[in-house]
C-alpha positions in Angstrom: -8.2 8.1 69.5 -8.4 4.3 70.6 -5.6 2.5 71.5 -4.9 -0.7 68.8 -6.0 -4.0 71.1 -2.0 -5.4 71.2 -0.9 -1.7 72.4 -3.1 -2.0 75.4 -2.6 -5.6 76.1 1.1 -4.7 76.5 0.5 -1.9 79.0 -1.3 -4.0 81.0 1.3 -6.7 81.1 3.8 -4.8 81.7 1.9 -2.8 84.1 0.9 -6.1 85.8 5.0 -7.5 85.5 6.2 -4.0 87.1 4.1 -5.1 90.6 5.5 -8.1 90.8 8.4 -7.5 92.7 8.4 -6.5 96.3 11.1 -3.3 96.1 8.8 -1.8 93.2 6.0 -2.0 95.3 8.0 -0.2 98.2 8.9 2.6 96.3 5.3 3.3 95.3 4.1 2.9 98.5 6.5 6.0 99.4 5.8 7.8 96.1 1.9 7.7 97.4 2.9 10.0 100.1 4.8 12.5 98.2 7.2 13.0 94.8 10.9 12.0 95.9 14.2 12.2 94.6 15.9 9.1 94.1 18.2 9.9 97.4 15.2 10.0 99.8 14.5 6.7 97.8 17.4 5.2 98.6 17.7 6.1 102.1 14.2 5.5 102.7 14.8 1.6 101.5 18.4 1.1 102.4 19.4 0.4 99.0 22.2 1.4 96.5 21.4 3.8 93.9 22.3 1.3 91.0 20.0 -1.2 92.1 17.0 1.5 92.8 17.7 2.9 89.2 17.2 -0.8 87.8 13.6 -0.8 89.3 12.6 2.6 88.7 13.4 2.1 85.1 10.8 -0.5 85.0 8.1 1.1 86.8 8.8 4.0 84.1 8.7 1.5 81.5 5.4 0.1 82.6 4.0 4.3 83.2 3.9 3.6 86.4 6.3 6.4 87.3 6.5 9.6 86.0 10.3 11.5 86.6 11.2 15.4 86.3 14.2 16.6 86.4 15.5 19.6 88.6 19.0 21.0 88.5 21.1 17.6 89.0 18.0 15.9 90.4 15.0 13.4 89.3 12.2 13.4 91.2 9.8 10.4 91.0 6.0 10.4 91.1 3.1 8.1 90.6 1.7 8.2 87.5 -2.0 7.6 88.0 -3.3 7.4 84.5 -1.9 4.0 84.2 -3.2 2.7 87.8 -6.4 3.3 86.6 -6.0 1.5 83.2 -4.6 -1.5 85.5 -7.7 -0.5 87.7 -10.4 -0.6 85.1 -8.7 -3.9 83.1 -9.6 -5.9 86.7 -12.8 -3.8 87.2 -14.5 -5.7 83.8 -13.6 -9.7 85.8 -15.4 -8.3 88.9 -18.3 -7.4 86.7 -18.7 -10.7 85.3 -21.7 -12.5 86.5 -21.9 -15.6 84.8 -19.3 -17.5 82.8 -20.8 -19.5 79.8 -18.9 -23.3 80.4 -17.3 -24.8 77.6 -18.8 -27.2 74.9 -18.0 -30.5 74.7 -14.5 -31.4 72.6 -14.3 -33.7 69.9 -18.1 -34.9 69.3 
């Protein structure tokens, strides 16, 4: 099934909005080593819970992260389905070898 052209644009901005800030990108650097629970998280980046639950909601909101829970615990991994959609939506600009230039306005 193919995702409608506004559905995808969306991921991708939202994908693109969740990188944009430096603690986000922390936390995935960790979760490339290994799932976590938001304590190692927290320890691991010397921040409060709240705050860390503020970004991980928008890395989940952007599919970024996937959580499971366990007893009283979430555990956080990457979700790599949507780094490759990010991946493949820059991949088609590297491909581009020529761009055609613009025709002249209001002649």
């Amino acid at each position: 099934m193919q995702t409608p052209e506004g559905t995808t644009a969306n991921l991708i901005g939202i994908g693109f909005h969740a990188l944009s800030e430096p603690l986000r990108i922390k936390v995935l650097e960790l979760l490339r080593q290994q799932e976590l629970c938001v304590c190692d998280l927290c320890n691991a980046l010397e921040v409060s819970q709240s705050k860390l639950s503020f970004h991980l909601k928008t890395l989940k909101e952007a599919g970024l992260v996937s959580a499971r829970q366990e007893g009283r615990w979430i555990y956080y991994s990457l979700n790599v389905t949507q780094f490759a959609v990010l991946e493949e939506y820059l991949a088609q600009f590297s491909r581009l070898t020529k761009i055609t230039p613009a025709c002249p306005c209001c002649e």
